[in-house]
C-alpha positions as CSV (number, residue, x, y, z in Angstrom):
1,X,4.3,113.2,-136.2
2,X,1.0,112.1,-135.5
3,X,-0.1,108.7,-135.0
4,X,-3.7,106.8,-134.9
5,X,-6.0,107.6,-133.1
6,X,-5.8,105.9,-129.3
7,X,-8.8,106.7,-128.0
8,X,-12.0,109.1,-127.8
9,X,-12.7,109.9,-124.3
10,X,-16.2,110.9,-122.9
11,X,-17.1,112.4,-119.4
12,X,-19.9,110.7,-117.9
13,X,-21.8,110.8,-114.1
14,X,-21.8,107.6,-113.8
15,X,-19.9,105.1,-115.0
16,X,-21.5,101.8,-113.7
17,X,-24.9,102.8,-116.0
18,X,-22.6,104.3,-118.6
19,X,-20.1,100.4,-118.9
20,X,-23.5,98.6,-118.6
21,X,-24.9,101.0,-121.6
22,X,-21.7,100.2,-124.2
23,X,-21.9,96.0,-123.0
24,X,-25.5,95.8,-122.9
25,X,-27.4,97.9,-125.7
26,X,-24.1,97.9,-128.0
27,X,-22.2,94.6,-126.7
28,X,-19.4,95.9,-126.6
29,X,-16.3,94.4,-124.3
30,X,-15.8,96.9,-121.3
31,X,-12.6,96.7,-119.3
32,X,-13.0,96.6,-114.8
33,X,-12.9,100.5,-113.6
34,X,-9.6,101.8,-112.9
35,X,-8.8,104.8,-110.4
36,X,-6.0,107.1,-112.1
37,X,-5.9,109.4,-109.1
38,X,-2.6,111.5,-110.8
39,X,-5.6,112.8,-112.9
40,X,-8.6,112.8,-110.8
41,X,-10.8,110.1,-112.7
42,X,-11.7,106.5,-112.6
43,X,-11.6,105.2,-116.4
44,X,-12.9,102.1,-118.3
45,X,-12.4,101.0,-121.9
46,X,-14.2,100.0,-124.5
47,X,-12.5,98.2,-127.0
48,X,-13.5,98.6,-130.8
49,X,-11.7,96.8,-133.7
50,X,-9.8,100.1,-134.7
51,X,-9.5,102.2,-131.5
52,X,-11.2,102.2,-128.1
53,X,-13.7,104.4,-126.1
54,X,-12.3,105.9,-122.7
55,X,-15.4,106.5,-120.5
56,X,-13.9,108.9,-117.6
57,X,-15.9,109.9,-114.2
58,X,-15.0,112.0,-111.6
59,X,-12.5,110.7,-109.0
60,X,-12.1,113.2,-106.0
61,X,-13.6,116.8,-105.6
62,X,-10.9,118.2,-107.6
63,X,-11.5,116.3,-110.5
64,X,-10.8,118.0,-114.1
65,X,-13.7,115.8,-114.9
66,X,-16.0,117.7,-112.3
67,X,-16.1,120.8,-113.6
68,X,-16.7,119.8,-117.2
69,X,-19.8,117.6,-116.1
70,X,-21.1,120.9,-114.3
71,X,-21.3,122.6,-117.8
72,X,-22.4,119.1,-119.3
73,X,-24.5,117.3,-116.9
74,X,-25.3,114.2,-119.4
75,X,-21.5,113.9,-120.0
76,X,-20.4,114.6,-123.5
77,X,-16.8,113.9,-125.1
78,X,-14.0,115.3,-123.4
79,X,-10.7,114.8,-125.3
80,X,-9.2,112.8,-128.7
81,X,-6.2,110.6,-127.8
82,X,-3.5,110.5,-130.6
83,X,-0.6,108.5,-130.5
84,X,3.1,109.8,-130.7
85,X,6.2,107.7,-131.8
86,X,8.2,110.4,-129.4
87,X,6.4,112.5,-126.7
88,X,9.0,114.5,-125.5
89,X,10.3,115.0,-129.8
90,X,6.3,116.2,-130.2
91,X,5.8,118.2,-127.3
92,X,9.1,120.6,-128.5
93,X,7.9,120.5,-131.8
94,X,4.2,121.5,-130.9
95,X,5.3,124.3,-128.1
96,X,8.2,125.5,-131.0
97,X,4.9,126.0,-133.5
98,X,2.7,127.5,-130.7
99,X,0.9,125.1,-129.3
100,X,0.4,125.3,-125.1
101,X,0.7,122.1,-123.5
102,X,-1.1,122.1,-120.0
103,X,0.1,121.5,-117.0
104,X,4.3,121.9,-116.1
105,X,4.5,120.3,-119.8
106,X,6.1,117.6,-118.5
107,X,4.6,113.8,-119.1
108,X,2.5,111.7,-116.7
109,X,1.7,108.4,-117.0
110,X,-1.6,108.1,-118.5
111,X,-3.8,104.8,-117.9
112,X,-2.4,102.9,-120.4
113,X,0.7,103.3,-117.9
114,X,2.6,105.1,-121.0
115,X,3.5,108.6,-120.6
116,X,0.8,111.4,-122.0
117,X,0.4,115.1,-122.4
118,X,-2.8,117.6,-123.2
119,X,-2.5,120.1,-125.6
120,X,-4.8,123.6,-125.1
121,X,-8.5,123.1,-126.8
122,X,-7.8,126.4,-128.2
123,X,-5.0,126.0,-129.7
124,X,-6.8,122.8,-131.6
125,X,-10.8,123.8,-132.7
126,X,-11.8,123.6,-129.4
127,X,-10.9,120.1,-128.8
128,X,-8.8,118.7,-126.2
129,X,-5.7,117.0,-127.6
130,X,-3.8,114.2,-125.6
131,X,-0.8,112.8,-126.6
132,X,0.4,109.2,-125.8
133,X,3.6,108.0,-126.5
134,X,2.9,104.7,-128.4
């Protein structure tokens, strides 16, 4: 069921230092920021040559992203994306073994404008889980 790995994300408090950290001490290619306001962040990737980095900040007061910086307030990593052939096949599969999926369990389109779900952290070591239909 489970595909490569999409992407590592990590929560940061600002992403204009953060993008010029990855392009100017690593030189590494960082995409424009993009506002995803269905899940309260602005996003930018760095592309690697066998997955990418998602650096997330907070977009809005309610941002998921908001509270986890309050706990972290250097930013940390916040979720592993793995890909999926089938979302919906591997959401029924995961919720039929146990797993919680947040939200209404239903996908939303994720910033690689595919459809994604998250998976409970404590259903998975502790770690965030997202899902992305490949």
């Amino acid at each position: 069921m489970i595909g490569r790995l999409n992407h590592v994300a990590i929560a940061v408090p600002d992403l204009k230092a953060a993008s010029a950290l990855y392009a100017n001490s690593l030189g590494a290619s960082v995409s424009a920021p993009q506002a995803e306001p269905a899940h309260g962040v602005t996003v930018v990737f760095i592309t690697l040559p066998n997955t990418k980095i998602e650096l997330l900040e907070p977009l809005g007061e309610n941002s998921p992203i908001a509270s986890f910086l309050q706990k972290n307030p250097s930013g940390g990593i916040h979720h592993v994306c793995y890909e999926v052939a089938d979302i919906l096949t591997a959401r029924d599969k995961l919720k039929a073994s146990g797993a919680r999926v947040l939200g209404d369990g239903e996908p939303k389109i994720g910033a690689h404008g595919k459809p994604v779900l998250f998976l409970h952290p404590k259903d998975f070591n502790g770690t965030l889980i997202e899902l992305e239909q490949a």
